[in-house]
C-alpha positions in Angstrom: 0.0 0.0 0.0 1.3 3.6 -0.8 2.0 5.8 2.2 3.0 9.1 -0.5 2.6 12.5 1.7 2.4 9.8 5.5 5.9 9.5 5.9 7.1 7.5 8.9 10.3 9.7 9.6 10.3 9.9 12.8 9.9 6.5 14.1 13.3 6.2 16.2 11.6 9.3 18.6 10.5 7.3 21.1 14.4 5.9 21.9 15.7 9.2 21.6 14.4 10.7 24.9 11.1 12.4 23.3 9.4 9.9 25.2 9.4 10.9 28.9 8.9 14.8 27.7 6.0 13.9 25.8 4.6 12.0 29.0 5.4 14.8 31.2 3.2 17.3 28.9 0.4 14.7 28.6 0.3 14.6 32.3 0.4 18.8 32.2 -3.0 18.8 30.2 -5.3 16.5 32.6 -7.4 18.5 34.7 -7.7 17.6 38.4 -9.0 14.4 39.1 -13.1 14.6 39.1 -15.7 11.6 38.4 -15.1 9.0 35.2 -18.5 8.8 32.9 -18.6 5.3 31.8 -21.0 4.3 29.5 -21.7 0.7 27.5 -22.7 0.5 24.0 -23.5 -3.0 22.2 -20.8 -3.4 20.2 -17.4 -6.0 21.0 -15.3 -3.7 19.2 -14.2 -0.9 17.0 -14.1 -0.6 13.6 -10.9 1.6 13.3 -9.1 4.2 15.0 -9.0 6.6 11.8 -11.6 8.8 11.9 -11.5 8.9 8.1 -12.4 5.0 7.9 -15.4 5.2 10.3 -17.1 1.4 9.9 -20.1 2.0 12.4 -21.8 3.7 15.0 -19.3 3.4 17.6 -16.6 4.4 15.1 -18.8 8.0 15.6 -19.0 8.3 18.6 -15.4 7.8 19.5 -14.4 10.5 16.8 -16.9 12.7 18.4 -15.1 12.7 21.5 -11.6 13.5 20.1 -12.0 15.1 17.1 -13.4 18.7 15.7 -14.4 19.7 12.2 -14.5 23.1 10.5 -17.6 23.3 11.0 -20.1 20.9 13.3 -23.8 20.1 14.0 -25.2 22.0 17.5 -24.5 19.0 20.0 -28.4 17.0 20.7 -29.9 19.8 18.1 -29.5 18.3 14.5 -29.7 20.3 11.5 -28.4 23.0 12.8 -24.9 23.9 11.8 -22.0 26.4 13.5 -18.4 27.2 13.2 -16.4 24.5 14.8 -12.8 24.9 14.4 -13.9 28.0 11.9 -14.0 31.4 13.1 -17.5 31.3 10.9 -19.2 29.2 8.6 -17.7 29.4 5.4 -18.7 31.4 2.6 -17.9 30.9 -1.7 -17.1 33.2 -4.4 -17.4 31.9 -8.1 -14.0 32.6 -9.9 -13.9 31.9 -13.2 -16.4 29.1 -12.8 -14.8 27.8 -10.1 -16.3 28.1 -6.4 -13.8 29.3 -4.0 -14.5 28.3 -0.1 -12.5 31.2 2.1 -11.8 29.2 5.6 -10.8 31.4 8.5 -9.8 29.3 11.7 -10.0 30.0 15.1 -6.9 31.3 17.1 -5.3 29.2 20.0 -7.0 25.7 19.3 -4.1 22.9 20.7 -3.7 19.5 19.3 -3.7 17.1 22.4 0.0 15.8 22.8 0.9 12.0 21.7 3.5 9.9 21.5 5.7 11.5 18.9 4.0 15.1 19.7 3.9 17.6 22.1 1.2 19.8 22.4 0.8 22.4 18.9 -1.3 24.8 17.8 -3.7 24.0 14.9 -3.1 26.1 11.8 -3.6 25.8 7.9 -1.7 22.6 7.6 -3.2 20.7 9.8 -6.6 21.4 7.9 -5.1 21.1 4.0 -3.4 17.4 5.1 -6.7 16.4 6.7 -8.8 16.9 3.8 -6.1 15.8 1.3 -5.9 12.5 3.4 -10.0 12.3 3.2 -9.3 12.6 -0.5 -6.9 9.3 -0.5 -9.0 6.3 -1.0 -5.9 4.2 0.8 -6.6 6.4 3.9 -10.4 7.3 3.7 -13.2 5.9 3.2 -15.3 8.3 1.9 -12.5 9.6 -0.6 -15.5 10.4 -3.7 -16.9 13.1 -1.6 -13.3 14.9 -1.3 -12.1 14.0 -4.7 -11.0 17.2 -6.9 -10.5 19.6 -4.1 -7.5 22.1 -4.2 -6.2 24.2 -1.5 -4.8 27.3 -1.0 -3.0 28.5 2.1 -3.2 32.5 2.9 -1.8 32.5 6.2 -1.7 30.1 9.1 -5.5 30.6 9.9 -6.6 31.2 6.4 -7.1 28.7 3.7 -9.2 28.6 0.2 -11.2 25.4 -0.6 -11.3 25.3 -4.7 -14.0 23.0 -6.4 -13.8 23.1 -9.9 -17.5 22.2 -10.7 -19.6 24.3 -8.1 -22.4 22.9 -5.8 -24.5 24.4 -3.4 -23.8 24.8 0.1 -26.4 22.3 1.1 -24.0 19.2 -0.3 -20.6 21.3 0.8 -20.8 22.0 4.1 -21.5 18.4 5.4 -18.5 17.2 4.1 -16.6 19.8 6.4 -18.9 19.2 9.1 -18.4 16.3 12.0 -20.3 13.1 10.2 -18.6 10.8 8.5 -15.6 12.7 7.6 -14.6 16.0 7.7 -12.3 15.7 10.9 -9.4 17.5 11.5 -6.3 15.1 12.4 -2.6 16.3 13.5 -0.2 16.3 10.5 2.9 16.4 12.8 1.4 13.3 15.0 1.3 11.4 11.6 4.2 12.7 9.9 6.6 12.1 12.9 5.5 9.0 14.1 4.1 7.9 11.4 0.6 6.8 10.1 0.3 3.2 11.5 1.4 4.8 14.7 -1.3 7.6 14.4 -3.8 4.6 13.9 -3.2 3.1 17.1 -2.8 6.3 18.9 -5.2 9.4 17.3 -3.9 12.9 18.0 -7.1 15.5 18.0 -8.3 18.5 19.0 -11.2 17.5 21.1 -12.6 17.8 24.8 -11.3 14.5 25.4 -7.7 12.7 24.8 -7.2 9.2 23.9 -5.8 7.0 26.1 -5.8 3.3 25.3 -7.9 1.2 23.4 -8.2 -2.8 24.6 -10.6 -4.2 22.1 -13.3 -6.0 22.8 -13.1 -4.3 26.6 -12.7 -0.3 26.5 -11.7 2.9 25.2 -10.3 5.1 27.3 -10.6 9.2 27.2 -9.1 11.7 29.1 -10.2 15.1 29.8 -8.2 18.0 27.4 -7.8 20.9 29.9 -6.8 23.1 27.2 -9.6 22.6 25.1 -10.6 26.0 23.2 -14.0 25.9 24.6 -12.7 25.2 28.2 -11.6 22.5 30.3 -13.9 19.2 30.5 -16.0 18.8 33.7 -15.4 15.2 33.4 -11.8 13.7 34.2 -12.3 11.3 31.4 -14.5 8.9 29.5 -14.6 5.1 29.2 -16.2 3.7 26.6 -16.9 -0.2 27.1 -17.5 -3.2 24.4 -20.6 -5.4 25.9 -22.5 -6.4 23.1 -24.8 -8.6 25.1 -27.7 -7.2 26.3 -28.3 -9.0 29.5 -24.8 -8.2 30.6 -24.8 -4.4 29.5 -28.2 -3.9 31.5 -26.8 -5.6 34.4 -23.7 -3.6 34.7 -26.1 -0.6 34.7 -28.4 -1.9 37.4 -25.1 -2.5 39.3 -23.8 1.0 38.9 -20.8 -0.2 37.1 -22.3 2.0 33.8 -23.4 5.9 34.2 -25.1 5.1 30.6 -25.9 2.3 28.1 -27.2 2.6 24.7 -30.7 1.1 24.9 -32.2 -1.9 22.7 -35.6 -1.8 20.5 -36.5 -4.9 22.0 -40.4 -4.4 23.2 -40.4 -3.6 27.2 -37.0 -2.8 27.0 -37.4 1.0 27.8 -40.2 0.4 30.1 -38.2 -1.7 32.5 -35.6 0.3 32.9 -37.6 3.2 33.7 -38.7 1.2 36.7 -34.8 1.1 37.9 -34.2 3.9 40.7 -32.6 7.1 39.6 -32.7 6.2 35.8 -33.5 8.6 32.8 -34.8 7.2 29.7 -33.7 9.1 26.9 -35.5 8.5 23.1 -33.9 10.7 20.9 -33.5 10.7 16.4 -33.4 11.1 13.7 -32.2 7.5 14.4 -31.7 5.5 10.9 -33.1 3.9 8.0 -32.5 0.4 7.5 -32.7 -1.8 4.1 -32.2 -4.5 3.2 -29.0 -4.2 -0.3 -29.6 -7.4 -2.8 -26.3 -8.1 -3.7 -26.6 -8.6 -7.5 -23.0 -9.3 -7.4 -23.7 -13.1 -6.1 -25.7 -15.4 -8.4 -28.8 -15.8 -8.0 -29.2 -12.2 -7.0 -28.1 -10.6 -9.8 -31.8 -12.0 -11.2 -34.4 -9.7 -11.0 -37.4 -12.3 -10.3 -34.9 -13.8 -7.4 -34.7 -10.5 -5.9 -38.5 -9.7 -5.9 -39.5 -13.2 -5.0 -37.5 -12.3 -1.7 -39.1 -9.2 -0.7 -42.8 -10.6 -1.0 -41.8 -13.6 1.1 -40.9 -10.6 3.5 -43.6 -9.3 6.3 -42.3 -6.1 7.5 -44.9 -6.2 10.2 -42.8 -9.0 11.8 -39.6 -6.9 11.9 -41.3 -4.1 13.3 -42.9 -6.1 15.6 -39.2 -7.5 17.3 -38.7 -3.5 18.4 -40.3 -1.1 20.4 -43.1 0.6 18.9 -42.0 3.9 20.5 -38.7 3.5 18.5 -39.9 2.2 14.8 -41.9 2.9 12.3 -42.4 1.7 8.6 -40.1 2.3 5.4 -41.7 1.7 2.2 -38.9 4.0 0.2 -35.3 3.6 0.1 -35.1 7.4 1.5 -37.1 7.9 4.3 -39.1 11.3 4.5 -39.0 12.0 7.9 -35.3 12.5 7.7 -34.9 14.1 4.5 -36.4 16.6 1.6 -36.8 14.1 -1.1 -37.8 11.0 0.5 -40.8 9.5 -0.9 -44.1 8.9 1.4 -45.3 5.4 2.3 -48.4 6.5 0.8 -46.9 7.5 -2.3 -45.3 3.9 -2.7 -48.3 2.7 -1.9 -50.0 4.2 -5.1 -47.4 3.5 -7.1 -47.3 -0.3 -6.0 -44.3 -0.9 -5.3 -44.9 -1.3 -1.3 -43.9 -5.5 -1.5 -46.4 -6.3 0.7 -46.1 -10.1 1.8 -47.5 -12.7 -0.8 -46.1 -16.1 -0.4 -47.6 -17.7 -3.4 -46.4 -15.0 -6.0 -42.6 -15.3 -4.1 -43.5 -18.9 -5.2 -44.0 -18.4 -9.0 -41.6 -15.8 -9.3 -39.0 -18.3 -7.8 -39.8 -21.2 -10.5 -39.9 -18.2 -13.2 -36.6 -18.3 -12.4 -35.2 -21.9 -12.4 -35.1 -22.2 -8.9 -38.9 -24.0 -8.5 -37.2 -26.2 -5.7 -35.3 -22.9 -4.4 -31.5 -22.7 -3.4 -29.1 -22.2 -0.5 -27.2 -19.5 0.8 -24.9 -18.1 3.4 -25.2 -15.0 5.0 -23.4 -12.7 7.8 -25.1 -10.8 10.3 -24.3 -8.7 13.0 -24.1 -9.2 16.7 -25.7 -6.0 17.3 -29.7 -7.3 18.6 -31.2 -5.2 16.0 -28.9 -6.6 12.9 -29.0 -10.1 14.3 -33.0 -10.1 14.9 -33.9 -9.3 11.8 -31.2 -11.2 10.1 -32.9 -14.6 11.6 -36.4 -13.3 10.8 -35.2 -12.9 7.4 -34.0 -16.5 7.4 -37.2 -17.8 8.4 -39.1 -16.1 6.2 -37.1 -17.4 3.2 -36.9 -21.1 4.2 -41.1 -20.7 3.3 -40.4 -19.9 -0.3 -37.2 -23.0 -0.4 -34.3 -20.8 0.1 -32.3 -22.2 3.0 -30.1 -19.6 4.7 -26.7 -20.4 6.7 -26.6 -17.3 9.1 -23.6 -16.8 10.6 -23.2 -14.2 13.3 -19.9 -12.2 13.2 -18.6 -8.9 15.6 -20.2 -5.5 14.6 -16.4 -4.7 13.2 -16.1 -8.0 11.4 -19.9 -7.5 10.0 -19.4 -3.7 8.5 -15.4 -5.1 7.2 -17.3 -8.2 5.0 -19.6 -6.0 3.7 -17.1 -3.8 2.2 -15.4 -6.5 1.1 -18.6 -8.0 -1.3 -19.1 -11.1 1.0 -22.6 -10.8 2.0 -25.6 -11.6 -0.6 -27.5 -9.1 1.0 -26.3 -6.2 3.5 -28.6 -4.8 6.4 -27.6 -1.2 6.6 -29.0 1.7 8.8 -28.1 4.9 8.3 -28.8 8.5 8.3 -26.8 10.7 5.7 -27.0 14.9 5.8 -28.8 15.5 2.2 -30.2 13.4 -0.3 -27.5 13.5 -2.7 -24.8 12.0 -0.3 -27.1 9.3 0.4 -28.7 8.4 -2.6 -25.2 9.0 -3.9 -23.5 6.6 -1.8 -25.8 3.5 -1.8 -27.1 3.7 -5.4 -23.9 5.8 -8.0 -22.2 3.3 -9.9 -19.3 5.2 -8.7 -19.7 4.1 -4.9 -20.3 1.0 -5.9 -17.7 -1.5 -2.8 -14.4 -2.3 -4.2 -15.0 -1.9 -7.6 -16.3 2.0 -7.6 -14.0 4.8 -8.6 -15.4 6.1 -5.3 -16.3 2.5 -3.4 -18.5 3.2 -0.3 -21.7 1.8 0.1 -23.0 0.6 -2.9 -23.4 -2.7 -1.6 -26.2 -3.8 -4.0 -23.7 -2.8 -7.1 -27.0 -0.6 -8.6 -26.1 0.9 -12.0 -29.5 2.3 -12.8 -29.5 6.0 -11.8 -26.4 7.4 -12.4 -28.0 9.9 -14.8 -30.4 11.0 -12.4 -28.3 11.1 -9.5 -26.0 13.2 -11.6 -28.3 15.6 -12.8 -30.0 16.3 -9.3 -25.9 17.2 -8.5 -26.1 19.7 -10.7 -29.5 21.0 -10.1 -30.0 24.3 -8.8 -33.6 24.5 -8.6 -34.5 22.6 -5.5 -37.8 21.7 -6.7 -36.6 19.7 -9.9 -33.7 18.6 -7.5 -36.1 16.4 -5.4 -38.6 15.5 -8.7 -35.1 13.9 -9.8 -34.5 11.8 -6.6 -37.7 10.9 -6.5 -37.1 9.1 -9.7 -34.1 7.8 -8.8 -35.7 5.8 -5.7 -38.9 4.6 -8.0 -36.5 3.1 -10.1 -34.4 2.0 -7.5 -37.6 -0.2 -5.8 -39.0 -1.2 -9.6 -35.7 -2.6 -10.5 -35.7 -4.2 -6.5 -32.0 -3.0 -5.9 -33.2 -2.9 -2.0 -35.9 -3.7 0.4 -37.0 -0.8 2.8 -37.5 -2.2 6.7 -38.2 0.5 9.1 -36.7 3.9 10.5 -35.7 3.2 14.0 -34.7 6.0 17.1 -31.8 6.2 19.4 -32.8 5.1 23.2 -30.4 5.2 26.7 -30.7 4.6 30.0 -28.7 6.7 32.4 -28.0 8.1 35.5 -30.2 11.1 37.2 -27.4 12.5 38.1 -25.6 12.6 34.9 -26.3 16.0 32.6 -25.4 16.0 29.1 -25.0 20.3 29.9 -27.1 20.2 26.3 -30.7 19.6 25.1 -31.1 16.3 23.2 -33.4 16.5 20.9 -31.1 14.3 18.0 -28.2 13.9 16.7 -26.1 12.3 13.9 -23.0 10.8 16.4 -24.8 7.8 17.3 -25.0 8.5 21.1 -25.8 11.4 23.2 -22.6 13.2 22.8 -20.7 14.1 25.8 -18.5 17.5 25.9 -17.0 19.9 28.3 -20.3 20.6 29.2 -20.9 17.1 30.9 -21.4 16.6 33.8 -22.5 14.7 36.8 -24.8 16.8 39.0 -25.8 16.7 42.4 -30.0 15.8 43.3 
C-alpha cells in the first residue's frame, strides 16, 4: 500500500528521549482528578481508530469525543450547523467558474499531545493534510466526496477550498462538518510517528484525549484541559464493548455504567424506567435500514430472485421484534422523515411498489426463475440485537419460499469489514446521511459502488441504474426539480428491486439522574448522546 505524503520519519523518537517529555506534557494537560463517565454500548469492538475510515456507529461516537471539524452540528440539536474549528461558517465566491470556499480558523486551538508530539497549535496545515488524506482512498473511506479539491494556504489561519465544478452549500458544508468525515487530524502526529502509529494512537483536537484502546473491553478518554472551549467537567471517559444485552443492563443496574445505549427490544425502555434514579432518553433522527440485494452473487443478480425475496418478506414481523415507540415503517429507500426528497409510504403505496407479503407470488416468481425447488445460501449478520434479529427473521421467512439460509453471526467490526469487502448476498444497513444527494449518492452511484467504484463506499447492491439521475439532481439548482429527480431515482431503484425498505428506528439510553449531558437532546447524527465539556454529573 502507498504511504506518499504519510511518511514514517520519525519512528526512532521514542528511543531518543522524546518519550518521557512527551509523558510529562500529557500529564500537564489533565485536569484535576473529578468523576469518570462510563458508559456501555453493544458493540465487541471498533471498527478503526482513523476517523477517516469510520465502519459503524461506535466508530462516531469515538471520533466525536476526540475530534473537531471546521464546522459541526449543535451537540443534541441536528440540522443546525456552527463554526467548529472555523472562526465562521464558510462562505464561496465563483471565480472563473470555479467556487472558492474562504476558511478562517479559530486562534489558539491545541492538538492534544501524543507519543511523537507535544502539544501544537492547529493552523492551515493541519486542515489542507486532513482533507487531502479524506481525498486518499488508501486512507479514507469516503475519498469520492473529497475527490477534486485544491487548496490554497493564505496565512496560518486562512485557507481557500477550490471546487472546480460548483455545488451548493447544502451538499458542501456536510462534508466539512463532523459526520462521516470531515475531521481534522494532527499532521505532525502522523508525519513524525508515522501513520500506522497515528492509527493506534489518534492525535485531536477534542474535549477529550485518547488514552488506550483494549478491544473487545474499553476505550479510554481523558479530559483536554486546554480545550478551546474550556476544560472538560469530566476527568475522562470510558467507553466499554458489551454487546450482550443481559450483561450491558446488568452492569447498569449494578452502577458499574453511568449510561448504556438502549435496545428496541419491546419492554426494554419500560423496564428500565422502573430502575431507581434512571432517565430514559429517546432521541433521532435515528436510521433507515434496508435491506442491499447483492446482484454481485448469483442468483441475485436476477431480478425475479430479488422480488421473489421481498414478497416472502412481512415487514410487520420486523417491526414487531422492536419497540413501537422506536420504529416505524419504510416503504422507500429514502425515508421522508429525515430528509427533503424521500418518498411517502403512501406515495409507494400508489405506485405499488410497497412488496407487501405474498407467499404464493414469491413462489411463482421463484420457479420463473429456475429455482422451483429454491436454493441455498450463506449470509453474515451482525451481533448487534437489531442486525442479528432481523437477520434470523429474514431466514425464516425465506426457508417458506425454499431458500435455505446459513446465518452466521460475526462482531459488529467484522460485520461492517465483509460488507465492504462483497461477502454478503444481502447487506442490512442503517443509516442516516445529511442531504439526499450524499445518500442516494453513496448507496445507489455506480461510482460508490464496494471495491469496484471509482469512489467504493456503500454501494453494496452494485445498482447501476440512476447514475443519470443522481447526476443531474448534482447539478441541479432549482430545489424543486432537484427532489422530482431523486424521486425518480428511488422509484427506479424499488422497480428494479435493488433494495428492500424495513423501518426507520430512534436512538434510546438509559442513564443516570445525576448525569447531565450540559445540552438539550433533541437528536443527533454521532450515534449517542454526545458528551462534551459541558458534561457533567450533578448533584439531586
Amino acid at each position: 500500500m502507498k504511504r506518499g505524503w504519510l511518511s514514517f520519519l520519525g519512528r526512532l523518537a521514542l528511543g531518543c528521549g522524546v518519550w518521557g517529555m512527551l509523558m510529562t506534557g500529557q500529564a500537564d494537560a489533565m485536569p484535576s482528578p473529578d468523576r469518570v463517565l462510563k458508559f456501555a454500548v453493544h458493540t465487541s469492538s471498533l471498527g478503526s481508530l482513523d476517523p477517516h475510515l469510520l465502519n459503524g456507529s461506535q466508530d462516531y461516537t469515538y471520533a466525536d469525543l476526540v475530534f473537531n471539524c471546521l464546522v459541526r452540528y449543535v451537540p443534541g440539536d441536528l440540522p443546525r450547523l456552527e463554526p467548529d474549528i472555523a472562526a465562521s461558517i464558510p462562505t464561496y465566491q465563483l471565480e472563473k467558474g470555479r467556487q472558492v470556499w474562504t476558511v478562517h480558523l479559530k486562534k489558539r486551538i491545541f492538538f492534544h499531545p501524543g507519543p511523537f508530539n507535544p502539544g501544537y497549535e492547529l493552523t492551515a496545515d493541519d486542515v489542507i493534510f486532513s482533507l487531502k488524506k479524506l481525498a486518499d482512498p488508501d486512507f479514507s473511506g469516503m475519498a469520492g466526496e473529497y475527490a477534486g479539491m485544491t487548496f490554497e494556504k493564505m496565512d496560518d489561519h486562512t485557507l481557500k477550498i477550490i471546487l472546480e465544478e460548483p455545488v451548493s452549500p447544502l451538499f458542501f458544508l456536510p462534508k466539512i462538518a463532523n459526520h462521516r468525515g470531515g475531521y481534522i487530524v494532527s499532521e505532525k502526529a502522523i508525519q513524525t510517528g508515522g501513520y500506522d502509529a497515528f492509527a493506534t494512537h489518534p492525535v485531536g483536537t477534542g474535549p477529550f484525549m485518547f488514552h488506550r484502546y483494549v478491544p473487545k473491553e474499553k476505550c479510554e478518554f481523558r479530559a483536554y484541559a486546554w480545550y478551546f472551549r474550556g476544560p472538560p467537567k469530566l476527568a475522562g471517559v470510558e467507553m466499554h464493548f458489551i454487546p450482550d444485552n443481559d450483561t450491558r443492563e446488568a452492569a447498569f443496574v449494578n452502577g458499574e455504567m453511568d449510561l448504556i445505549l438502549g435496545v428496541g427490544e419491546p419492554g426494554w425502555i419500560e423496564r428500565m424506567a422502573q430502575v431507581p434514579e434512571t432517565i430514559i432518553d429517546v432521541f433521532g433522527p435515528g436510521f433507515t435500514g434496508l435491506f442491499h440485494f447483492n446482484t454481485s452473487i448469483q442468483p441475485l443478480n436476477d431480478r425475479r430472485v430479488r422480488q421473489a425475496i421481498a414478497y416472502a418478506l412481512d415487514r410487520d414481523v420486523f417491526l414487531a421484534a422492536s419497540s413501537p415507540k422506536l420504529v416505524s415503517p419504510v416503504l422507500a429507500p429514502m425515508s421522508p422523515a429525515f430528509l427533503p426528497g424521500g418518498l411517502t409510504n403512501e406515495k409507494i403505496i400508489s405506485l405499488g411498489l410497497s412488496f407487501n407479503q405474498n407467499i404464493e407470488k414469491a413462489r411463482k416468481l421463484l420457479a420463473d426463475a429456475g429455482f422451483a425447488d429454491g436454493f441455498s445460501m450463506t449470509l453474515y449478520g451482525s451481533e448487534k440485537r437489531l442486525f442479528k434479529t432481523s437477520y434470523e427473521i429474514l431466514q425464516q421467512a425465506l426457508k417458506e419460499i425454499g431458500i435455505v439460509v446459513d446465518l452466521n453471526i460475526v462482531s459488529h467490526s467484522e460485520y461492517h469489514r465483509m460488507i465492504r469487502d462483497n461477502q454478503n448476498a444481502i447487506v442490512l444497513y442503517f443509516t442516516l446521511r445529511p442531504n439526499a444527494d450524499t445518500y442516494l449518492r453513496g448507496f445507489f452511484h455506480s461510482d460508490a459502488i464496494v471495491q469496484t467504484g471509482i469512489s467504493a463506499y456503500t454501494n453494496f447492491s452494485h445498482c447501476t441504474s440512476v447514475d443519470e439521475l443522481l447526476d443531474k439532481a448534482l447539478k441541479e439548482m432549482d430545489p424543486i426539480n432537484q427532489i422530482r429527480l431523486w424521486e425518480q431515482a428511488q422509484i427506479k431503484i424499488l422497480h428494479d428491486v435493488w433494495v428492500y425498505p424495513l423501518l426507520d428506528i430512534k436512538y434510546c439510553v438509559a442513564r443516570k439522574s445525576d448525569l447531565d449531558y450540559g445540552h438539550d437532546l433533541f437528536n443527533t447524527l454521532a450515534g449517542y448522546p454526545q458528551f462534551d465539556e459541558r458534561t457533567a454529573f450533578v448533584s439531586p
